[in-house]
Every structure is written in structure tokens, then in C-alpha cells.
N, C-alpha and C positions, 0 to 999 in steps of 0.2 A: 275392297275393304281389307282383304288379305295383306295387300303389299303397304297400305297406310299400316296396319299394326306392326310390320317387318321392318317398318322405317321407323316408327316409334320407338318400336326396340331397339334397334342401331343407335337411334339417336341416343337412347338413355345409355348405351354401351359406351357410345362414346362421350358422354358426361361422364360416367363413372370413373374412366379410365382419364381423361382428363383429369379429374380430380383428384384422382389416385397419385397420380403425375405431380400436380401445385404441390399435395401433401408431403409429397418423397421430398422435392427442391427446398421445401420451408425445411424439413425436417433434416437435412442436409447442409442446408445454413446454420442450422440453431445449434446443431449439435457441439459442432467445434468452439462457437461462440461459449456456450456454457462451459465445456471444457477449459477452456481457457480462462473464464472468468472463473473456476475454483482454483485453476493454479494460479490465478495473480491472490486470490482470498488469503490461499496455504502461504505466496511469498509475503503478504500483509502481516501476517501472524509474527513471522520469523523477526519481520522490519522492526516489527512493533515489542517484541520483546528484548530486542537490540539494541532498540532508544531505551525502552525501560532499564536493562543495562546499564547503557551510558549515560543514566541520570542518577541513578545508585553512588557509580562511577566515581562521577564527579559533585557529588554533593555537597565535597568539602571545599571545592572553589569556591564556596558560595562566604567562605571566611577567609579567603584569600587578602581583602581589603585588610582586615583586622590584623592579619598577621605581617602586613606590608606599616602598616599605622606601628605597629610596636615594635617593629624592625628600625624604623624610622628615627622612632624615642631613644632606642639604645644604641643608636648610630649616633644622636645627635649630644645623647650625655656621655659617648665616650670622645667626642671630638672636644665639648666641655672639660672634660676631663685632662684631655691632654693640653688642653690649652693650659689649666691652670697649673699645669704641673711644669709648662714654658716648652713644649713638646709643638 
């Protein structure tokens, strides 16, 4: 009876320590992982304020067309122009 309890105990000893063990390797995987997914978080941030930036930026391309259209007009009444003047 003695040595079934002495082996019972071992066994759960070595459960414990087993599982001690899974918990350390999980915990040794995860860790770097999370780390690494707040610095890509932190480099998102940076990204994302950089586009916001570059749409600030360039918000005046967005009249670009309009000013190429009245470039156009004043291009084509000075050629008018010159025309009639035998130019």
C-alpha cells in the first residue's frame, strides 16, 4: 500500500512538473509574439498618421483638374488672340 501511494505521488510529481514545463514553452512562445504585435501596433500608429499627413498634404490636387481647365481657357484666348492680331 505503501509504495502504490509513493508511486501515486511521483506520478502526480511528475504531472506537475510536466505541466509546469507545457506552461513555461506556451509562455515562451506567446511572449515574443505579443511583443512584437505592440511594436507593429506602435509602427501602425506612426503609418497612420503619415497617410493622415499625406492627405492634409495633398488635398489641393484634388483641384488640380480645375486649374489645368483654366490654364487651358487662357492658353487658348491667348492663341485667339494672337491670331487676330496676324501673330
Amino acid at each position: 500500500m505503501t509504495s502504490l501511494i509513493a508511486a501515486t505521488d511521483a506520478g502526480f510529481a511528475i504531472g506537475y512538473i510536466i505541466g509546469i514545463a507545457i506552461v513555461l514553452v506556451v509562455v515562451a512562445l506567446v511572449v515574443p509574439i505579443l511583443l512584437l504585435a505592440r511594436s507593429i501596433g506602435g509602427q501602425a500608429q506612426r503609418i497612420n498618421s503619415g497617410l493622415e499627413d499625406a492627405v492634409t498634404h495633398t488635398a489641393a490636387l484634388a483641384e488640380l483638374n480645375t486649374t489645368i481647365d483654366s490654364a487651358t481657357i487662357i492658353v487658348d484666348g491667348l492663341r485667339r488672340g494672337r491670331q487676330k492680331l496676324g501673330g
